[in-house]
N, CA, C and O atoms as CSV, one atom per row, in Angstrom:
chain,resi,resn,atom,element,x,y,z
A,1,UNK,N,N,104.202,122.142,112.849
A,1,UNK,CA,C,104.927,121.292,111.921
A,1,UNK,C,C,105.099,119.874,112.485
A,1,UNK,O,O,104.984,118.956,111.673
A,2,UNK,N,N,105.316,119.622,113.551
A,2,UNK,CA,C,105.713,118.446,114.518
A,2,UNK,C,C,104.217,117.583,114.299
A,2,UNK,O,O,104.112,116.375,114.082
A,3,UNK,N,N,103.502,118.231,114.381
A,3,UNK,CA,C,101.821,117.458,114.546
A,3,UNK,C,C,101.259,117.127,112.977
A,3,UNK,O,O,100.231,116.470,112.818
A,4,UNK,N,N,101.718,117.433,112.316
A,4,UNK,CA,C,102.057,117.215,111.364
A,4,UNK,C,C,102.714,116.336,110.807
A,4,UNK,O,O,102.312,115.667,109.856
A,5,UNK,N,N,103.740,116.250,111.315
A,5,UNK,CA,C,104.742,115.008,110.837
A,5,UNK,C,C,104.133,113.682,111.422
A,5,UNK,O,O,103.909,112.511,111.118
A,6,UNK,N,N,104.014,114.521,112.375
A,6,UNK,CA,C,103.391,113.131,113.937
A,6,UNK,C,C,101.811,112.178,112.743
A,6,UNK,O,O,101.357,111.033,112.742
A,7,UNK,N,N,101.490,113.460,111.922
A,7,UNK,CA,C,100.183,112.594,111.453
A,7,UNK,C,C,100.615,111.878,109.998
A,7,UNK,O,O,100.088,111.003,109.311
A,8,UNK,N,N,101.883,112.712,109.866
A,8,UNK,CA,C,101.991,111.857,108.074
A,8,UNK,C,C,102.102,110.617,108.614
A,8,UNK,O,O,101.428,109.682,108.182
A,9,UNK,N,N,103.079,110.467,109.746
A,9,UNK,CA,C,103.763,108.932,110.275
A,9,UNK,C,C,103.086,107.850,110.379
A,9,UNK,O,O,103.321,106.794,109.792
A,10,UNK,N,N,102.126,108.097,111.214
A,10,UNK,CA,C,101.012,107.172,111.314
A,10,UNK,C,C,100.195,106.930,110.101
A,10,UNK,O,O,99.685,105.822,109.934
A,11,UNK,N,N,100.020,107.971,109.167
A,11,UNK,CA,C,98.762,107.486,108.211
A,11,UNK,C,C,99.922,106.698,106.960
A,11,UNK,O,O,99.465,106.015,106.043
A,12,UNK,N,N,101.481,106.950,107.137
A,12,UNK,CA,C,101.963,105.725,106.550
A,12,UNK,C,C,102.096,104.635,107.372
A,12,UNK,O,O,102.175,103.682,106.596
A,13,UNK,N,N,102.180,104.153,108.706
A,13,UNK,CA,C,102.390,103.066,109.540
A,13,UNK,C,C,101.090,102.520,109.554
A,13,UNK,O,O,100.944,101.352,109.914
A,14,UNK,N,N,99.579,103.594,109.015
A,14,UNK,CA,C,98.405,102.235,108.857
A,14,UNK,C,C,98.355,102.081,107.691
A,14,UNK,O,O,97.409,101.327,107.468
A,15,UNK,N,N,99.031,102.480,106.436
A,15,UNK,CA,C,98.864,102.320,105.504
A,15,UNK,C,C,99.827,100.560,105.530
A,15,UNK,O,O,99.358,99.471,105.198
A,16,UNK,N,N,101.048,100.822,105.974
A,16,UNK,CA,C,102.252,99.482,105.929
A,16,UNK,C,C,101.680,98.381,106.880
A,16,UNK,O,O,101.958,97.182,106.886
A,17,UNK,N,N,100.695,99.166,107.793
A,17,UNK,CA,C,100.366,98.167,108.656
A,17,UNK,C,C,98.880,97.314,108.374
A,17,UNK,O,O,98.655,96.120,108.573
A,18,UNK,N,N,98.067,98.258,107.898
A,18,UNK,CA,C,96.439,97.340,106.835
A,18,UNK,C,C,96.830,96.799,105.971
A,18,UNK,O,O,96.520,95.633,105.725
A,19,UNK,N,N,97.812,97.669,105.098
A,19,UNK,CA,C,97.765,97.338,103.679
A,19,UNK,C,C,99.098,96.182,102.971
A,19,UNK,O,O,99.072,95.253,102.163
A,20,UNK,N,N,100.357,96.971,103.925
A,20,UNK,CA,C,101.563,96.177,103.264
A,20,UNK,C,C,101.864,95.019,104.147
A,20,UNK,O,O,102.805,94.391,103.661
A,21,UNK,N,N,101.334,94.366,105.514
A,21,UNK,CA,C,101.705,93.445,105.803
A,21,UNK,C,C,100.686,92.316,105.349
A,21,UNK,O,O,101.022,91.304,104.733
A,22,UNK,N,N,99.411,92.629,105.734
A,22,UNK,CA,C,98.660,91.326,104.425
A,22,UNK,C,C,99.090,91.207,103.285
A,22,UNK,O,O,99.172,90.002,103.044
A,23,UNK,N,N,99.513,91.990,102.183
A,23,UNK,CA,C,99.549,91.802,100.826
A,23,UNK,C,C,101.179,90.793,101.098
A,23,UNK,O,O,101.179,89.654,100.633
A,24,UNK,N,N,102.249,91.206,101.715
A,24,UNK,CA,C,103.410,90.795,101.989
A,24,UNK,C,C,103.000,88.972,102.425
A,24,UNK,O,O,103.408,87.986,101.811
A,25,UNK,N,N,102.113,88.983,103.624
A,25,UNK,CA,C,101.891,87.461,103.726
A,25,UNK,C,C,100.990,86.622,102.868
A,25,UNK,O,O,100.703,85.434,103.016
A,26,UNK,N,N,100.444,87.800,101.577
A,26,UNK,CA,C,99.770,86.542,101.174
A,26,UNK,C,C,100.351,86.607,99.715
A,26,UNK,O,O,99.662,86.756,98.707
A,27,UNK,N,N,102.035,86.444,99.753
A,27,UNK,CA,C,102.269,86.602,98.369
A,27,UNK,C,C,102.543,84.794,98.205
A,27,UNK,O,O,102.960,84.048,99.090
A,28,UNK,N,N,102.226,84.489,97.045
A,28,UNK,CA,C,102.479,83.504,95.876
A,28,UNK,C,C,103.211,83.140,95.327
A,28,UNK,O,O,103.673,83.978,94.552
A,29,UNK,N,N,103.690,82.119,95.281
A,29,UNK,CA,C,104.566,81.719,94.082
A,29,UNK,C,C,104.275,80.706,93.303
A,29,UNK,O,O,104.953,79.745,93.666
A,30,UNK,N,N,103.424,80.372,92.175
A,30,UNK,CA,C,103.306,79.326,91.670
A,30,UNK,C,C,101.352,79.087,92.558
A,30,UNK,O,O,100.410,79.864,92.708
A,31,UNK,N,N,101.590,77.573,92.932
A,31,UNK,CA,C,100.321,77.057,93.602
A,31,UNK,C,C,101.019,77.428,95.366
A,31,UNK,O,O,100.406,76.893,96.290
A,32,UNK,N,N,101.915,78.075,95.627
A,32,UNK,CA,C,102.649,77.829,96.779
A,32,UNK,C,C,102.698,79.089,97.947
A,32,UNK,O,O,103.578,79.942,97.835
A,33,UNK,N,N,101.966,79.144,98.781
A,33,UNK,CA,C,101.373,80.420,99.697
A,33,UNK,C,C,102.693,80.869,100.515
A,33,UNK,O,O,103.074,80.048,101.349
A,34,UNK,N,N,103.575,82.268,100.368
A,34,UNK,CA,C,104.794,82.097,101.147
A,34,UNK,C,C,104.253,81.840,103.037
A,34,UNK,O,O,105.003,81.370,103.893
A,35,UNK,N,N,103.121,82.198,103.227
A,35,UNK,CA,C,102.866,81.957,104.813
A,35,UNK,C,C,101.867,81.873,104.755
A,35,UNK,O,O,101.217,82.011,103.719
A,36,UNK,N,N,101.285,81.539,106.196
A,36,UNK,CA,C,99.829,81.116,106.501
A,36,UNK,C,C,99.225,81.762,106.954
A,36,UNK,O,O,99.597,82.811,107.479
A,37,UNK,N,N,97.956,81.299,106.894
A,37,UNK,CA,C,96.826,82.402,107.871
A,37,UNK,C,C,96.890,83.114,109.309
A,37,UNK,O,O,96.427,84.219,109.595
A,38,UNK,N,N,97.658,82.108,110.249
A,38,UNK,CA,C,98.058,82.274,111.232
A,38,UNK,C,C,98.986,83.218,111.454
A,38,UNK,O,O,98.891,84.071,112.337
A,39,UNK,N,N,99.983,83.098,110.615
A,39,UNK,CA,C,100.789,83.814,110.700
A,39,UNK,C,C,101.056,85.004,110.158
A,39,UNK,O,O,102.117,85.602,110.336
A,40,UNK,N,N,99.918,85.499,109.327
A,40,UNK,CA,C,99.583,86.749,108.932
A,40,UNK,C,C,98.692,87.206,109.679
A,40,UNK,O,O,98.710,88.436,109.648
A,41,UNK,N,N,97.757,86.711,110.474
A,41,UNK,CA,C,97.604,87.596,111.531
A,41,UNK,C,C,98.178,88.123,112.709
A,41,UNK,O,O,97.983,89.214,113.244
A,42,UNK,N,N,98.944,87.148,113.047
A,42,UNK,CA,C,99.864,87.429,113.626
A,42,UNK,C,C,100.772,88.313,113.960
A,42,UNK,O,O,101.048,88.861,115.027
A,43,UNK,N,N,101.377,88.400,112.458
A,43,UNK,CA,C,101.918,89.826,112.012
A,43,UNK,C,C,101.435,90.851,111.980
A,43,UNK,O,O,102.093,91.876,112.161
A,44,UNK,N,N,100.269,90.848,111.763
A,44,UNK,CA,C,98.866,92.049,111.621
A,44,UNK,C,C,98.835,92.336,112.876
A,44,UNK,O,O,99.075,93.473,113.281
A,45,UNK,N,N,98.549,91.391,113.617
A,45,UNK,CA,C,98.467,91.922,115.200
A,45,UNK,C,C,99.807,92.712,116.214
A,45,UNK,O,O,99.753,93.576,117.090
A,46,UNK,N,N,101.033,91.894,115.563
A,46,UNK,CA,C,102.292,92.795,116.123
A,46,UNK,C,C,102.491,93.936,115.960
A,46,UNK,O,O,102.782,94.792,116.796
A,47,UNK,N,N,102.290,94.058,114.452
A,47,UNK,CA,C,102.040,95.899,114.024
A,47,UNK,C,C,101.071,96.770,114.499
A,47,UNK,O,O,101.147,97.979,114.715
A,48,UNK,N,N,100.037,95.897,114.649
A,48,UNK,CA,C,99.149,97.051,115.417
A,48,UNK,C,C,99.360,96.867,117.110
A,48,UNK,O,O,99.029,97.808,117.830
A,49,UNK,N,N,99.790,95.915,117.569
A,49,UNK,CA,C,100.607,96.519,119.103
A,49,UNK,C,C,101.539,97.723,119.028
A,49,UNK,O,O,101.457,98.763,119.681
A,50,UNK,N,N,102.547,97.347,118.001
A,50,UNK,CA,C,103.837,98.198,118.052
A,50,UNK,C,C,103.713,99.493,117.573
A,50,UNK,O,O,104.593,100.346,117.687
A,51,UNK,N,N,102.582,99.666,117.010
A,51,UNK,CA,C,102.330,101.190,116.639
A,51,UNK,C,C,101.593,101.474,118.170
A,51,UNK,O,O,101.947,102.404,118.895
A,52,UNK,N,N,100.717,100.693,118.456
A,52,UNK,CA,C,99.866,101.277,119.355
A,52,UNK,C,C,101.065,102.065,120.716
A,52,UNK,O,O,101.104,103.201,121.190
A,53,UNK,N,N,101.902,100.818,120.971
A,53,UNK,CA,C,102.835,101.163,121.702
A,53,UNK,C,C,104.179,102.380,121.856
A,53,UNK,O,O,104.691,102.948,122.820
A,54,UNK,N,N,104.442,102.418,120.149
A,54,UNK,CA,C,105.378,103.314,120.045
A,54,UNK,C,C,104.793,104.907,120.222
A,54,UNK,O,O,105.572,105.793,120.572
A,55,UNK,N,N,103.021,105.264,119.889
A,55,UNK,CA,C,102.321,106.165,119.757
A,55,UNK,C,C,102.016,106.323,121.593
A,55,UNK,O,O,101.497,107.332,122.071
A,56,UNK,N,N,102.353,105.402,122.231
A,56,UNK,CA,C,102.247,105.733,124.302
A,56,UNK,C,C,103.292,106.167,124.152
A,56,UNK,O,O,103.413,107.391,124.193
A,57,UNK,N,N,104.190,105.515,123.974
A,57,UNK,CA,C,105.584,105.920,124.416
A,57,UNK,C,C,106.490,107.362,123.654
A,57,UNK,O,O,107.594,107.863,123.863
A,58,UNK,N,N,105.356,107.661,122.701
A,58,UNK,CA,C,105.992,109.184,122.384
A,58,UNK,C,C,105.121,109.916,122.603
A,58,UNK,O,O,105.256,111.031,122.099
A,59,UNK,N,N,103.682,109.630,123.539
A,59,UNK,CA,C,102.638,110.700,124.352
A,59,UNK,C,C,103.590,110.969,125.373
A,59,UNK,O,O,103.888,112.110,125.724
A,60,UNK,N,N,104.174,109.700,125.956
A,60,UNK,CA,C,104.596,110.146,127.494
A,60,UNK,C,C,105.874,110.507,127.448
A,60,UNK,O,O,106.129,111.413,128.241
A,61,UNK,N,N,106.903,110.079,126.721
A,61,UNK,CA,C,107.980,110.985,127.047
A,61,UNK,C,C,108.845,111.490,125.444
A,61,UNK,O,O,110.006,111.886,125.334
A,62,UNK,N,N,108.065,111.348,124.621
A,62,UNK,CA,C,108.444,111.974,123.041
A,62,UNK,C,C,108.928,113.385,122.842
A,62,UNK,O,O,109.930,114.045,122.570
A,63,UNK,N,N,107.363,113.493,123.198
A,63,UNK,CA,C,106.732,115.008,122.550
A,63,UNK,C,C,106.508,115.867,124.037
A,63,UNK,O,O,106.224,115.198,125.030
A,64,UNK,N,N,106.622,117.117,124.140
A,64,UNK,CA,C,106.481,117.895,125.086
A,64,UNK,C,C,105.313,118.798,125.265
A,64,UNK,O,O,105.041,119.273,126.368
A,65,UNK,N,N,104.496,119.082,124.005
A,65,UNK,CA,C,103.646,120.271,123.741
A,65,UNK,C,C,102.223,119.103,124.293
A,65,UNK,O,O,102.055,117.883,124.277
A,66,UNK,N,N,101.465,120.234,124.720
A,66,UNK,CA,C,99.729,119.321,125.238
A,66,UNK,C,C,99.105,118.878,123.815
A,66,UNK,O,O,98.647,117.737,123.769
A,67,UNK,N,N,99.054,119.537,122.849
A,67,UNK,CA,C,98.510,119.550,121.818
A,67,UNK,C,C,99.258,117.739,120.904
A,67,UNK,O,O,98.559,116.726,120.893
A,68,UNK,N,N,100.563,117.767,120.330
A,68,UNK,CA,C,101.389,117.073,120.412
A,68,UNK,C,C,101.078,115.697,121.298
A,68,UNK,O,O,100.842,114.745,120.554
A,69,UNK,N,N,101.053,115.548,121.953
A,69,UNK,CA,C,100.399,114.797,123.106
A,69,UNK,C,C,99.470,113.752,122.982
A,69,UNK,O,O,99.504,112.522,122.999
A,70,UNK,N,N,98.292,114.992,122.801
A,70,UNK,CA,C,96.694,114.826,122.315
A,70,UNK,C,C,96.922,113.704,121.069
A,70,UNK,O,O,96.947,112.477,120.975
A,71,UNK,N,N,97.039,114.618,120.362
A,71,UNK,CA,C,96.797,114.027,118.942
A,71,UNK,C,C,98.185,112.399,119.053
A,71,UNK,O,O,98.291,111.615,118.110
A,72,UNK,N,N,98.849,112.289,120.076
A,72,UNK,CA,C,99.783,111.005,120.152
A,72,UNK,C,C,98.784,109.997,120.746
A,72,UNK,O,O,98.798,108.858,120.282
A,73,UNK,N,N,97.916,110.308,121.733
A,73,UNK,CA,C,96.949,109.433,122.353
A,73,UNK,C,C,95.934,109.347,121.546
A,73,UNK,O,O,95.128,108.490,121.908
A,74,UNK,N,N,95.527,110.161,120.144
A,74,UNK,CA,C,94.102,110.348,119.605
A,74,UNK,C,C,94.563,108.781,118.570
A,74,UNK,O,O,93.825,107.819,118.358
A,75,UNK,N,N,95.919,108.970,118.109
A,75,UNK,CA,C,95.997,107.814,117.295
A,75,UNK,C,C,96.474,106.565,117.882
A,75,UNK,O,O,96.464,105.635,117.075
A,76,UNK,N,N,96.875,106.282,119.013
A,76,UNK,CA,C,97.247,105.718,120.323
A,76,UNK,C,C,95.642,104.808,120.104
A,76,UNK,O,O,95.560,103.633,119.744
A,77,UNK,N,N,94.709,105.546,120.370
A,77,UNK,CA,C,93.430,105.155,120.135
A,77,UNK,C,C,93.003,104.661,118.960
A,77,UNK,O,O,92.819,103.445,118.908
A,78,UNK,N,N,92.877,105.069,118.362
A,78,UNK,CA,C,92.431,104.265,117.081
A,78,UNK,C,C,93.201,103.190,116.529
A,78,UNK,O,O,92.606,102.310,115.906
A,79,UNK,N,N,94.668,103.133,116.698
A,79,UNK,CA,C,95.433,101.633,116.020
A,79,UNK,C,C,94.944,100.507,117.303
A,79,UNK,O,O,94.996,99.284,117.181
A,80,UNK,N,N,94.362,101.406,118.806
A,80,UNK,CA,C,93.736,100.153,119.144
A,80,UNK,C,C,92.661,99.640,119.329
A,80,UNK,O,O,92.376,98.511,119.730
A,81,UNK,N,N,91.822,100.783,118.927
A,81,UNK,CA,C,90.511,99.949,117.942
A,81,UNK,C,C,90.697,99.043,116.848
A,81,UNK,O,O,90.071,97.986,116.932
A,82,UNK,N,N,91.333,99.200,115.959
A,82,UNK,CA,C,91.739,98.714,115.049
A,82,UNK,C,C,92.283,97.270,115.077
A,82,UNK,O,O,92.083,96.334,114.304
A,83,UNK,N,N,93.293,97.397,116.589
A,83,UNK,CA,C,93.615,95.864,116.707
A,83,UNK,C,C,92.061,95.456,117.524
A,83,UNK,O,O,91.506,94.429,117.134
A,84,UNK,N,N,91.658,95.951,118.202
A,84,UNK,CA,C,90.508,95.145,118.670
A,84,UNK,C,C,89.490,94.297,117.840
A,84,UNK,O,O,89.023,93.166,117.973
A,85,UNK,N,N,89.315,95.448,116.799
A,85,UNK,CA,C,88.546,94.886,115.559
A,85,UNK,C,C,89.124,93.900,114.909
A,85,UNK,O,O,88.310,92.998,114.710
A,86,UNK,N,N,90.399,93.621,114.399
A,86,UNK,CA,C,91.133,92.348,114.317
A,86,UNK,C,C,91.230,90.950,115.314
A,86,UNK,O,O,91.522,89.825,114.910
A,87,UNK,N,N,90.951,91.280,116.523
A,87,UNK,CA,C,91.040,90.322,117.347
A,87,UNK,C,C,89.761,89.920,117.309
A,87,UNK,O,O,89.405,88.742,117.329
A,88,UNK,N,N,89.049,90.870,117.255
A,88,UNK,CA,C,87.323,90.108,117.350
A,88,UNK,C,C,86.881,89.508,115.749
A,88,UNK,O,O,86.157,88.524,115.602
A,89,UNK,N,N,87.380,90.187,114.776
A,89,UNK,CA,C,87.434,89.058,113.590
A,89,UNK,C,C,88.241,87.950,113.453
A,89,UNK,O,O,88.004,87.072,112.623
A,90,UNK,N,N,89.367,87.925,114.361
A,90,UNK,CA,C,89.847,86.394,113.981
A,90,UNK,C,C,89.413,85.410,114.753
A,90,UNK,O,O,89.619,84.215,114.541
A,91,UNK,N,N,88.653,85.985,115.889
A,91,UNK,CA,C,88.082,85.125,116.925
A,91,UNK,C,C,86.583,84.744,116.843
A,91,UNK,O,O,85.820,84.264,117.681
A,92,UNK,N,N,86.376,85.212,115.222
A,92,UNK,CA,C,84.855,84.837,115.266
A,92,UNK,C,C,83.725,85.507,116.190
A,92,UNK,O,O,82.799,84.782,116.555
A,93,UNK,N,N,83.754,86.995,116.630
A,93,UNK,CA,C,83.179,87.214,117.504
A,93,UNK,C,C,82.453,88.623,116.217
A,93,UNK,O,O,81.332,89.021,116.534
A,94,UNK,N,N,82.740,88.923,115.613
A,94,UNK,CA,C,82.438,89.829,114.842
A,94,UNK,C,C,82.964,89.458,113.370
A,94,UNK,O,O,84.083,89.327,112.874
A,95,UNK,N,N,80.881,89.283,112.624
A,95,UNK,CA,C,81.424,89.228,111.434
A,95,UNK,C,C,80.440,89.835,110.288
A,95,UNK,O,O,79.293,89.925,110.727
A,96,UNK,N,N,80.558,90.238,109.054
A,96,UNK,CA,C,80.139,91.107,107.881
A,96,UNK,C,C,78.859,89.923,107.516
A,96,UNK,O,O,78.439,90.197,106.392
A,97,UNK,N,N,78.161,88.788,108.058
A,97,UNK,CA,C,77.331,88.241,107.348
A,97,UNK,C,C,75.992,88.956,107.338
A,97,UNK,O,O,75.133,88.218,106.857
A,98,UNK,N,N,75.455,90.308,107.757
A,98,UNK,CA,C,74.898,91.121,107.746
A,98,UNK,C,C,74.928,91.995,106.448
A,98,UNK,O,O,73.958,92.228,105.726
A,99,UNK,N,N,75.754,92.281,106.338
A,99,UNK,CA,C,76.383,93.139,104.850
A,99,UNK,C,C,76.323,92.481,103.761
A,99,UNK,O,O,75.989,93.158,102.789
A,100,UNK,N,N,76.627,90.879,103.487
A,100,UNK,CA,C,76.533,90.484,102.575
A,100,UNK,C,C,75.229,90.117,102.314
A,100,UNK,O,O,74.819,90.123,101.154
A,101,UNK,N,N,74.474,89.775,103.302
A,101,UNK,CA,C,72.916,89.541,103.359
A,101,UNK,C,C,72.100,90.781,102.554
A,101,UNK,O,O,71.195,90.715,101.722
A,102,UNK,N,N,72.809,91.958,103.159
A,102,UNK,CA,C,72.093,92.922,102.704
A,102,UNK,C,C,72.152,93.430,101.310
A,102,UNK,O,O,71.241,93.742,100.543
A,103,UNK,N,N,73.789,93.440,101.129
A,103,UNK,CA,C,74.054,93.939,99.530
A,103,UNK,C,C,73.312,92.805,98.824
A,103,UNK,O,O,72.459,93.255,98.059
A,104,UNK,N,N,73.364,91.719,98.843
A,104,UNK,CA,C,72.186,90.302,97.936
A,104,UNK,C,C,71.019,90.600,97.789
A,104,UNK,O,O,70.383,90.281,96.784
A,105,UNK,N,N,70.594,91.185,98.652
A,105,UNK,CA,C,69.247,91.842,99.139
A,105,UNK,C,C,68.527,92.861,98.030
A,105,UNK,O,O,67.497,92.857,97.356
A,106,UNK,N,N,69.794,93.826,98.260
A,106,UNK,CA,C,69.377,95.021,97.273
A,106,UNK,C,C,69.733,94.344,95.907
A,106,UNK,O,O,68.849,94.209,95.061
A,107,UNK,N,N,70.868,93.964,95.703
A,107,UNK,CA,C,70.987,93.488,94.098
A,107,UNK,C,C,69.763,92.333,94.122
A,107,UNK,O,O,69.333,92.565,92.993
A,108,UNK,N,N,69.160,91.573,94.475
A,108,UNK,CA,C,67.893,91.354,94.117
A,108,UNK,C,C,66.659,92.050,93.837
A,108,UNK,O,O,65.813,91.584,93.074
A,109,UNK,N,N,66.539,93.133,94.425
A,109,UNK,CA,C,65.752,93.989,94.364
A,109,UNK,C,C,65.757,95.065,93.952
A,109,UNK,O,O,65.119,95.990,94.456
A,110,UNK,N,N,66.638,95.166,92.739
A,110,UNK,CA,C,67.045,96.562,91.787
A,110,UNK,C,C,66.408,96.888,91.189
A,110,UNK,O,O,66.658,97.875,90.497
């Protein structure tokens, strides 16, 4: 049941953390952006520290079971892929101009 809970948690903390902190910084009012680019990544990037962090800190002294554990470091791992992949897209080091090349590609050639 615990490993369980342990997984609803996270698949709502990447849901609040992909989904509800971009949509949150890029709300509108009028012609008028409530924040900036900067600072929505920013935010993007704190959340995915603070999950990454809160998911160590309940591997190592949270949870007690090996299993429990596991699966605390399995997602431990992936929110920090996740920020990695964010850091290397805002840094221009990784980008989709491959994909768009390609989907043009095929819709030309349908």
């Amino acid at each position: 049941m615990r490993r369980f809970c342990i997984t609803v948690v996270n698949c709502a903390l990447q849901a609040v953390v992909l989904v509800g902190i971009p949509e949150i910084a890029g709300v509108q009012l009028w012609d008028w952006r409530i924040s900036s680019v900067p600072i929505a990544q920013m935010l993007l990037f704190w959340g995915l520290a603070l999950v990454v962090a809160g998911n160590a800190f309940a591997a190592l002294f949270g949870v007690h079971s090996r299993k429990e554990r596991k699966l605390c470091w399995e997602w431990a791992a992936v929110f920090a892929i996740l920020l990695g992949v964010e850091y290397a897209l805002a840094h221009g080091w990784l980008n989709f101009n491959w994909l768009k090349e390609t989907l043009l590609w095929l819709q030309n050639h349908r």
